[in-house]
C-alpha positions as CSV (number, residue, x, y, z in Angstrom):
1,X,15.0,-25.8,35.7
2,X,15.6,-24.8,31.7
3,X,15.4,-21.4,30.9
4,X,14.5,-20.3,26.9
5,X,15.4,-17.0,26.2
6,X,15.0,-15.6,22.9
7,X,15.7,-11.9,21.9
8,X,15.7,-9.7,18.8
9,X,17.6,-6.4,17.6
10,X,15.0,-3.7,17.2
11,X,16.7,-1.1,14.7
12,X,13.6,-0.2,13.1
13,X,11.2,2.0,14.3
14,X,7.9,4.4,13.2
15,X,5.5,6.3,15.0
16,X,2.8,8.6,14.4
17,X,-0.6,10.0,15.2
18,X,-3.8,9.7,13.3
19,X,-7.1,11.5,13.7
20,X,-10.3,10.2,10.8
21,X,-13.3,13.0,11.1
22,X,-15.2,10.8,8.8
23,X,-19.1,9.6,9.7
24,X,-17.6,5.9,9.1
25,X,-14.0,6.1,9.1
26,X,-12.3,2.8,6.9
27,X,-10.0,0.6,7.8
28,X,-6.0,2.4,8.7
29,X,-3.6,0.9,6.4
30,X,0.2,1.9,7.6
31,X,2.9,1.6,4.7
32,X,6.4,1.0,6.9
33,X,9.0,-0.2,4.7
34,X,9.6,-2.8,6.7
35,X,8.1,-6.0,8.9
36,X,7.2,-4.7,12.3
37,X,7.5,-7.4,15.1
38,X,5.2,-5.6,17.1
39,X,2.7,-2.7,16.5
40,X,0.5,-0.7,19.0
41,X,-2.6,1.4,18.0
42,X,-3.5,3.6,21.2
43,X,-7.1,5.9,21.2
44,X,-5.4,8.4,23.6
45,X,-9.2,9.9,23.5
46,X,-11.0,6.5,25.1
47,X,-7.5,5.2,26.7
48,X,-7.9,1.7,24.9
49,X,-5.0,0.2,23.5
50,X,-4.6,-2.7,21.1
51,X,-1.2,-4.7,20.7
52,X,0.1,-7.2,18.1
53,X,2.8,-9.5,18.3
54,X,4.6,-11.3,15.8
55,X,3.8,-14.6,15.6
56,X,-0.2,-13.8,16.3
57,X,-3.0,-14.9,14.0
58,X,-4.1,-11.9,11.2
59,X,-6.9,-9.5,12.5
60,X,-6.1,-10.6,15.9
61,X,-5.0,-8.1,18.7
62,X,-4.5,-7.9,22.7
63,X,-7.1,-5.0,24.0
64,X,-6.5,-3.3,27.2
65,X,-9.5,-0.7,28.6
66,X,-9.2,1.7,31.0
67,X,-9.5,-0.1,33.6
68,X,-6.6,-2.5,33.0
69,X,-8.6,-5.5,31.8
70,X,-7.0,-7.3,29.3
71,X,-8.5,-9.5,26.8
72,X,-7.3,-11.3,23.5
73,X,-9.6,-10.5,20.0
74,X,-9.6,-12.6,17.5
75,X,-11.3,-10.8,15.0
76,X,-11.6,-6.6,14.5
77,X,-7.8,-6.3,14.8
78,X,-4.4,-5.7,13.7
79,X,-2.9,-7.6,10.4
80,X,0.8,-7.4,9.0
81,X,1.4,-8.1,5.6
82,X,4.7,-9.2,6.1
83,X,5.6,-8.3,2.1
84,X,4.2,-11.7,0.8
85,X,1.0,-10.2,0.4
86,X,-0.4,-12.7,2.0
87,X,-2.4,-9.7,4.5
88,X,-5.3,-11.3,5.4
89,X,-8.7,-10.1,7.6
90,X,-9.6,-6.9,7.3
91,X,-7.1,-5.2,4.7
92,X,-7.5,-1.7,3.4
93,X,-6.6,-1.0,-0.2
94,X,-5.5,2.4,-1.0
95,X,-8.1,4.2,-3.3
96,X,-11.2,2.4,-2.2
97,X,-12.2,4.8,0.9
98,X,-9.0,3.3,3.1
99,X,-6.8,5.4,5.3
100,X,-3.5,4.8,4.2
101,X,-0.9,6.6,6.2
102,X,3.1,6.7,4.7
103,X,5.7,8.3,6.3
104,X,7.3,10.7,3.2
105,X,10.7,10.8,5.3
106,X,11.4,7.2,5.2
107,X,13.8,5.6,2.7
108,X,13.7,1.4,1.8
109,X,16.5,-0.1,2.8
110,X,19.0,-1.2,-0.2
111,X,17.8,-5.5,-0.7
112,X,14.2,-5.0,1.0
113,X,11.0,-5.7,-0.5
114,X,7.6,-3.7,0.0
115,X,6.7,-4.8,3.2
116,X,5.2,-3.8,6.5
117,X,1.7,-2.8,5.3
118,X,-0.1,-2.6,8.8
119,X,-3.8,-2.5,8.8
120,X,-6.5,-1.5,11.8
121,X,-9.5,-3.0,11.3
122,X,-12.3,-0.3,10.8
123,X,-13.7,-1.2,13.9
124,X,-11.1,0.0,15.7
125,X,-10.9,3.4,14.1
126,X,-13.9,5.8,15.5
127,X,-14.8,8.7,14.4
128,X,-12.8,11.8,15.7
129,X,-10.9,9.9,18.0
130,X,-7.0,10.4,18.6
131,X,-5.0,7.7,17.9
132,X,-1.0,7.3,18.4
133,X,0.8,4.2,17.0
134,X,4.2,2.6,17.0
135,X,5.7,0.0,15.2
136,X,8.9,-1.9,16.0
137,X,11.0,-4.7,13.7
């Protein structure tokens, strides 16, 4: 029997909450500073959660419900620009109606690029719903 193992230092990390009381809330672009490898985007008020990987397809996402069912979308979900700017699917662009969320404490690391612009698709983000999110690189 062969065994593959891979594994990955995770020494980046962000988290926060977000709440849009708009009548059609946009698209929620987060600005990181860095590549996640994975992000999660929880509505805390429904109890859905939506999960990207690295290595997924832009605007995809794996949803869990309430219930514990599981299911893989392919379009309506989560994209990572990973600094390229190659962010494809539904992207927000900051000054056009989009959330954009930055963390003001965060500092870019010394040889980094811009990266790590994280955007949830509008249809994930409902109207006066509480979201929390983390993202890990």
């Amino acid at each position: 029997m062969a065994i593959t193992r891979s594994q990955s230092e995770y020494n980046k990390r962000a988290q926060g909450r977000f709440l849009d009381s708009a009548a059609s809330p946009a698209a929620a672009v987060l600005t990181l500073g860095f590549t996640p490898r994975a992000v999660v985007w929880e509505n805390l008020t429904d109890s859905i959660k939506y999960e990207w990987f690295e290595g997924m397809a832009a605007d995809t996402t794996v949803k869990t419900v309430l219930n514990g069912t599981r299911s893989l979308e392919v379009t309506n979900g989560i994209t990572v620009d990973d600094g390229s700017g190659n962010q494809t699917g539904g992207s927000g662009t900051p000054g056009t109606g989009t959330s954009v969320i930055t963390d003001d404490t965060k500092t870019q690391q010394v040889g980094e690029s811009p990266s790590g612009l994280v955007t949830i698709d509008a249809d994930i983000v409902i109207q006066n719903k509480q979201y929390t999110w983390v993202a890990i690189a």
